[in-house]
C-alpha positions as CSV (number, residue, x, y, z in Angstrom):
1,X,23.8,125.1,-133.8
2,X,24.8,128.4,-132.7
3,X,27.3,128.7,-130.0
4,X,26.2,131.2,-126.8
5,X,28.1,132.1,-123.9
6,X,26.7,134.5,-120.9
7,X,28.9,137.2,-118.8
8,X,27.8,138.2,-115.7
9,X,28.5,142.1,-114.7
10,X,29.3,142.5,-111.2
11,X,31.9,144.3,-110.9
12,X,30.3,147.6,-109.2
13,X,30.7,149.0,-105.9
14,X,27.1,149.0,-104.7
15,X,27.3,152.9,-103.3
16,X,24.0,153.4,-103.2
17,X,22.9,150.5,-101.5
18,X,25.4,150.6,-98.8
19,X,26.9,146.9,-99.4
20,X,28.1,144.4,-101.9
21,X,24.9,143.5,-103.9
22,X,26.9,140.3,-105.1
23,X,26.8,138.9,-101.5
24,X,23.1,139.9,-100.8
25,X,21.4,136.5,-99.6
26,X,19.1,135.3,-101.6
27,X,17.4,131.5,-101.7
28,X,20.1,130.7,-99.0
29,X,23.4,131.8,-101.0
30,X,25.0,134.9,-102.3
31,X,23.3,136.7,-105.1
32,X,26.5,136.3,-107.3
33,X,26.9,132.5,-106.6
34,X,22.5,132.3,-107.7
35,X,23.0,134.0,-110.8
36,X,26.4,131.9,-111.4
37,X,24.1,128.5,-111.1
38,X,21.5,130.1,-113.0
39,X,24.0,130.5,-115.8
40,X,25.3,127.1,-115.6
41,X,22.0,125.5,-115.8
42,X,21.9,126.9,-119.4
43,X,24.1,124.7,-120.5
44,X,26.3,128.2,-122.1
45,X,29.6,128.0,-122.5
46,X,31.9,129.8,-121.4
47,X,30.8,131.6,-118.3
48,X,32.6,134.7,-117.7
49,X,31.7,136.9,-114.5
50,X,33.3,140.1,-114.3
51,X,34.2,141.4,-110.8
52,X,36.1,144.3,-109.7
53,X,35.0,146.1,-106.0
54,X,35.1,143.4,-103.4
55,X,36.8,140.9,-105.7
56,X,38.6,139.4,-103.3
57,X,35.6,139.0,-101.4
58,X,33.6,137.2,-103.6
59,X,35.8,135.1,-105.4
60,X,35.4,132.6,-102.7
61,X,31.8,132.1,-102.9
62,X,31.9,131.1,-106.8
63,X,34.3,128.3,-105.7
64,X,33.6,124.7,-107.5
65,X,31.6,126.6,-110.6
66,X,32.3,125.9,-114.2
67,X,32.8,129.4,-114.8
68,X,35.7,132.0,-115.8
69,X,36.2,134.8,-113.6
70,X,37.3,138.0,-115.2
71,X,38.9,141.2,-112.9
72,X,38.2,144.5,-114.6
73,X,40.7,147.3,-113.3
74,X,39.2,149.7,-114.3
75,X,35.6,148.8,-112.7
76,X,35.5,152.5,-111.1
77,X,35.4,153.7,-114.5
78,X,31.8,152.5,-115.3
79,X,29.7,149.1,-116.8
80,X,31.1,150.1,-119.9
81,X,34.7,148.4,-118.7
82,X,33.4,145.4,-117.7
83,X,31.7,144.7,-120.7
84,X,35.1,145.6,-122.8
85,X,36.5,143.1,-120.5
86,X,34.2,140.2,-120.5
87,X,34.1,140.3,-124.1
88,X,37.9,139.6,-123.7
89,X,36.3,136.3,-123.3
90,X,35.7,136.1,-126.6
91,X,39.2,136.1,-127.7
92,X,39.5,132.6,-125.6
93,X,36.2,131.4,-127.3
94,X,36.7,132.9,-130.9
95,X,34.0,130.6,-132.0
96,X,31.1,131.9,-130.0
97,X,28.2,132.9,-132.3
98,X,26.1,135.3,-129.6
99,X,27.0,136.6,-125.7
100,X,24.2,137.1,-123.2
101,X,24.9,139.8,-120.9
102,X,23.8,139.7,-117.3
103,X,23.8,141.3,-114.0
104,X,24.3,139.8,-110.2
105,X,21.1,141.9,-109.2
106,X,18.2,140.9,-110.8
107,X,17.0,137.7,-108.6
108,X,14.0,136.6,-110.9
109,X,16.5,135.6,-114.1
110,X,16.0,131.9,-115.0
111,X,17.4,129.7,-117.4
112,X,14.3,129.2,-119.0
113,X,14.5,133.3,-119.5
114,X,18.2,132.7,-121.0
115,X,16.9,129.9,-123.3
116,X,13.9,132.0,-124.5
117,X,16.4,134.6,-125.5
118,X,18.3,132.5,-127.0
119,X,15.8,130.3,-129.0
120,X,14.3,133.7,-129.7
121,X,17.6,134.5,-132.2
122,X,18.0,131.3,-133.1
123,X,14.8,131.2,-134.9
124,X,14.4,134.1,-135.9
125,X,18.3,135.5,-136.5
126,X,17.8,139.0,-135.5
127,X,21.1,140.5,-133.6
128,X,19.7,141.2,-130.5
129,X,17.2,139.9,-128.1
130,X,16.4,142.0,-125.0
131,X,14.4,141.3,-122.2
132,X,11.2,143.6,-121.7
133,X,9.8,145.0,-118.6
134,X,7.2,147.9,-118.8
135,X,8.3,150.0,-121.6
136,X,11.7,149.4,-120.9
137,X,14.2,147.3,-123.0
138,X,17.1,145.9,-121.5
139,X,19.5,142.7,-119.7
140,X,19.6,139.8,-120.1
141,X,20.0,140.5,-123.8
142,X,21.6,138.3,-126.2
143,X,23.9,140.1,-128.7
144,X,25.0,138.2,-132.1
145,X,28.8,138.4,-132.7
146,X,28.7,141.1,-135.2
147,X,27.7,143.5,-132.3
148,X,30.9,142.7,-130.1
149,X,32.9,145.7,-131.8
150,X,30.3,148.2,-131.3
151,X,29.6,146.4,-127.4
152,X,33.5,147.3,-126.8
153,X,33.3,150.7,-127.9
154,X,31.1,151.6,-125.2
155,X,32.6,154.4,-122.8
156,X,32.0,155.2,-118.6
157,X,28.5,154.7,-117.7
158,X,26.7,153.2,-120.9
159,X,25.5,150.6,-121.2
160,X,24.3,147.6,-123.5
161,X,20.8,149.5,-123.3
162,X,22.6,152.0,-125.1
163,X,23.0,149.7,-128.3
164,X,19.9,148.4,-127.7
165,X,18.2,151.8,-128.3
166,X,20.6,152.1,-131.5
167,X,19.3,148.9,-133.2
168,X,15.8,149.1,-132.0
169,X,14.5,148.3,-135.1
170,X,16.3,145.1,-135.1
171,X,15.9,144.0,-131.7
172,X,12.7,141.3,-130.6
173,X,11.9,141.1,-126.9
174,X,11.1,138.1,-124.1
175,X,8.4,139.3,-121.7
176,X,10.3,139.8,-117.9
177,X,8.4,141.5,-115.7
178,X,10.2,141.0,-112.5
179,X,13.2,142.6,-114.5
180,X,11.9,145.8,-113.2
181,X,13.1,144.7,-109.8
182,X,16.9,145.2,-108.8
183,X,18.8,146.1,-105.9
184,X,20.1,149.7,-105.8
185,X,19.0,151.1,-102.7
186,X,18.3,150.0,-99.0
187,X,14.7,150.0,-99.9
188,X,14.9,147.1,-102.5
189,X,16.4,144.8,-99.6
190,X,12.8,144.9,-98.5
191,X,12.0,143.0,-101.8
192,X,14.7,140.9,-101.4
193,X,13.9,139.9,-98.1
194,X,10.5,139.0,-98.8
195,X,11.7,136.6,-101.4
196,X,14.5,135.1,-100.0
Protein backbone atom coordinates (compact mmCIF):
# COMPACT_ATOMS: atom_id res chain seq x y z
CA UNK A 1 0.00 0.00 0.00
CA UNK A 2 1.10 3.36 -0.85
CA UNK A 3 2.68 5.43 1.74
CA UNK A 4 0.91 9.28 2.09
CA UNK A 5 1.94 11.99 4.37
CA UNK A 6 0.03 15.55 4.61
CA UNK A 7 1.74 19.14 5.21
CA UNK A 8 -0.05 21.79 6.45
CA UNK A 9 0.83 25.47 5.00
CA UNK A 10 0.51 28.02 7.55
CA UNK A 11 3.11 29.83 7.61
CA UNK A 12 1.52 33.36 6.31
CA UNK A 13 1.00 36.49 7.98
CA UNK A 14 -2.68 36.91 7.60
CA UNK A 15 -2.36 40.90 6.29
CA UNK A 16 -5.43 41.02 4.91
CA UNK A 17 -7.39 39.67 7.54
CA UNK A 18 -5.89 41.69 10.27
CA UNK A 19 -4.92 38.55 12.61
CA UNK A 20 -3.31 35.12 12.74
CA UNK A 21 -5.80 32.87 10.75
CA UNK A 22 -4.03 29.89 12.49
CA UNK A 23 -5.46 30.96 15.90
CA UNK A 24 -9.01 31.84 14.57
CA UNK A 25 -11.49 29.79 16.92
CA UNK A 26 -13.17 27.36 15.43
CA UNK A 27 -15.23 24.22 17.12
CA UNK A 28 -13.73 25.42 20.40
CA UNK A 29 -9.79 25.42 19.40
CA UNK A 30 -7.50 27.21 17.11
CA UNK A 31 -7.86 26.67 13.51
CA UNK A 32 -4.22 25.34 13.21
CA UNK A 33 -4.66 22.79 16.17
CA UNK A 34 -8.47 21.54 13.99
CA UNK A 35 -6.70 21.01 10.90
CA UNK A 36 -3.64 19.35 12.89
CA UNK A 37 -6.43 16.71 14.38
CA UNK A 38 -8.00 16.55 11.21
CA UNK A 39 -4.71 15.33 9.77
CA UNK A 40 -4.04 12.93 12.39
CA UNK A 41 -7.31 11.24 12.18
CA UNK A 42 -6.08 10.16 8.64
CA UNK A 43 -3.99 7.96 9.91
CA UNK A 44 -0.87 9.87 7.42
CA UNK A 45 2.28 9.75 8.33
CA UNK A 46 4.41 12.03 8.80
CA UNK A 47 2.65 15.25 9.55
CA UNK A 48 4.56 18.19 8.79
CA UNK A 49 3.01 21.82 9.48
CA UNK A 50 4.90 24.62 8.18
CA UNK A 51 4.85 27.83 10.21
CA UNK A 52 6.67 30.98 9.92
CA UNK A 53 4.70 34.53 11.03
CA UNK A 54 3.58 34.04 14.64
CA UNK A 55 5.53 30.84 14.99
CA UNK A 56 6.23 31.29 18.25
CA UNK A 57 2.75 31.90 18.83
CA UNK A 58 1.34 28.92 17.72
CA UNK A 59 3.68 26.40 18.47
CA UNK A 60 2.05 26.06 21.78
CA UNK A 61 -1.34 25.22 20.70
CA UNK A 62 -0.08 22.03 18.59
CA UNK A 63 1.40 20.70 21.85
CA UNK A 64 0.76 16.70 22.48
CA UNK A 65 0.15 16.13 18.46
CA UNK A 66 1.85 13.46 16.55
CA UNK A 67 3.03 15.86 14.06
CA UNK A 68 6.48 17.54 12.76
CA UNK A 69 6.58 21.11 12.89
CA UNK A 70 8.65 22.71 10.14
CA UNK A 71 9.87 26.81 10.35
CA UNK A 72 10.20 28.28 7.00
CA UNK A 73 12.55 31.49 7.02
CA UNK A 74 11.78 32.61 4.35
CA UNK A 75 7.79 32.60 4.85
CA UNK A 76 7.68 36.45 3.67
CA UNK A 77 8.85 35.31 0.44
CA UNK A 78 5.58 33.52 -0.63
CA UNK A 79 3.63 29.78 -0.32
CA UNK A 80 6.05 28.76 -2.67
CA UNK A 81 8.79 28.51 0.39
CA UNK A 82 6.82 26.66 2.53
CA UNK A 83 6.13 24.10 0.23
CA UNK A 84 10.02 23.84 -0.66
CA UNK A 85 10.31 23.44 2.96
CA UNK A 86 7.70 20.96 3.91
CA UNK A 87 8.74 18.82 1.24
CA UNK A 88 12.07 18.83 3.27
CA UNK A 89 10.02 16.30 4.98
CA UNK A 90 10.47 14.08 2.53
CA UNK A 91 14.13 13.76 2.90
CA UNK A 92 13.26 12.28 6.67
CA UNK A 93 10.51 9.99 5.05
CA UNK A 94 12.37 9.05 1.69
CA UNK A 95 9.85 6.28 1.39
CA UNK A 96 6.62 8.27 1.05
CA UNK A 97 4.82 7.42 -2.14
CA UNK A 98 2.36 10.79 -2.36
CA UNK A 99 2.16 14.24 -0.08
CA UNK A 100 -1.24 15.98 0.49
CA UNK A 101 -0.90 19.58 0.74
CA UNK A 102 -3.09 21.55 3.01
CA UNK A 103 -3.99 24.86 4.48
CA UNK A 104 -4.88 26.06 8.22
CA UNK A 105 -7.87 28.09 6.62
CA UNK A 106 -10.30 26.03 5.14
CA UNK A 107 -12.51 24.82 8.22
CA UNK A 108 -14.79 22.22 6.23
CA UNK A 109 -11.57 19.67 5.34
CA UNK A 110 -12.29 16.17 6.79
CA UNK A 111 -10.49 13.17 6.88
CA UNK A 112 -13.00 11.46 4.92
CA UNK A 113 -12.01 14.40 2.22
CA UNK A 114 -8.17 13.28 2.76
CA UNK A 115 -9.13 9.60 2.36
CA UNK A 116 -11.19 10.20 -0.84
CA UNK A 117 -8.20 11.88 -2.25
CA UNK A 118 -6.24 9.44 -1.45
CA UNK A 119 -8.22 6.32 -2.43
CA UNK A 120 -8.90 8.40 -5.40
CA UNK A 121 -4.96 7.72 -6.66
CA UNK A 122 -4.69 4.76 -5.25
CA UNK A 123 -7.13 3.22 -7.52
CA UNK A 124 -6.75 4.92 -10.17
CA UNK A 125 -2.71 5.93 -10.09
CA UNK A 126 -3.03 9.31 -11.70
CA UNK A 127 -0.35 11.91 -10.07
CA UNK A 128 -2.58 14.22 -8.78
CA UNK A 129 -5.78 14.46 -7.07
CA UNK A 130 -7.26 17.92 -6.43
CA UNK A 131 -10.13 19.02 -4.62
CA UNK A 132 -12.96 20.82 -6.76
CA UNK A 133 -15.04 23.64 -5.86
CA UNK A 134 -16.99 25.55 -8.58
CA UNK A 135 -14.80 25.58 -11.51
CA UNK A 136 -11.88 25.82 -9.54
CA UNK A 137 -9.17 23.19 -8.92
CA UNK A 138 -7.13 23.23 -5.99
CA UNK A 139 -5.93 22.09 -1.96
CA UNK A 140 -6.15 19.52 -0.51
CA UNK A 141 -4.48 17.89 -3.40
CA UNK A 142 -2.52 14.79 -3.23
CA UNK A 143 0.70 14.88 -5.37
CA UNK A 144 2.52 11.42 -6.29
CA UNK A 145 6.31 11.53 -5.58
CA UNK A 146 7.41 12.12 -9.06
CA UNK A 147 5.87 15.69 -8.74
CA UNK A 148 8.01 16.69 -5.62
CA UNK A 149 10.89 18.17 -7.97
CA UNK A 150 8.61 20.19 -10.01
CA UNK A 151 6.47 21.15 -6.34
CA UNK A 152 10.08 22.50 -5.16
CA UNK A 153 10.76 24.48 -8.05
CA UNK A 154 7.95 26.70 -7.45
CA UNK A 155 9.00 30.49 -6.81
CA UNK A 156 7.22 33.59 -4.52
CA UNK A 157 3.58 33.48 -4.70
CA UNK A 158 2.66 30.19 -6.82
CA UNK A 159 1.33 27.82 -5.78
CA UNK A 160 0.50 23.99 -6.11
CA UNK A 161 -2.61 25.26 -8.19
CA UNK A 162 0.02 26.30 -10.48
CA UNK A 163 1.06 22.57 -11.22
CA UNK A 164 -2.22 21.65 -11.02
CA UNK A 165 -3.18 23.75 -14.07
CA UNK A 166 0.17 22.26 -15.78
CA UNK A 167 -0.91 18.54 -15.47
CA UNK A 168 -4.62 19.19 -15.94
CA UNK A 169 -4.92 16.51 -18.08
CA UNK A 170 -3.68 14.14 -15.59
CA UNK A 171 -5.33 15.36 -12.63
CA UNK A 172 -9.10 13.60 -11.23
CA UNK A 173 -11.02 15.71 -8.73
CA UNK A 174 -13.06 15.05 -5.16
CA UNK A 175 -16.23 17.17 -5.10
CA UNK A 176 -15.54 20.11 -2.01
CA UNK A 177 -17.76 22.60 -2.09
CA UNK A 178 -17.23 24.33 1.12
CA UNK A 179 -13.50 24.59 -0.28
CA UNK A 180 -14.68 27.82 -1.70
CA UNK A 181 -14.80 29.19 1.83
CA UNK A 182 -11.53 30.50 3.45
CA UNK A 183 -10.54 33.19 5.69
CA UNK A 184 -8.80 36.14 4.04
CA UNK A 185 -10.65 39.03 4.98
CA UNK A 186 -12.62 40.45 8.14
CA UNK A 187 -15.72 39.51 6.21
CA UNK A 188 -15.09 35.71 6.17
CA UNK A 189 -14.94 35.84 10.20
CA UNK A 190 -18.65 36.20 9.70
CA UNK A 191 -18.66 32.61 8.19
CA UNK A 192 -16.56 31.51 10.62
CA UNK A 193 -18.46 32.62 13.39
CA UNK A 194 -21.61 31.23 12.29
CA UNK A 195 -19.99 27.88 12.24
CA UNK A 196 -18.00 27.81 15.14
Amino acid sequence: MSRVGILILAAGASNRLGQPKQLLAYKGKPLIRQMAEVAIQTGCQPIGIVLGAYAETIVPHLANLDIQIIYNEQWESGIASSIRYGLEMVAIAPKLDAIVLMVCDQPFVSSDLIHQLINKHRTTNVPIVASEYGEILGIPALFHKALFLELKTLQGDVGAKFIIRQYRSRVLSIPFVEGAIDLDVPQDLKILSSLA
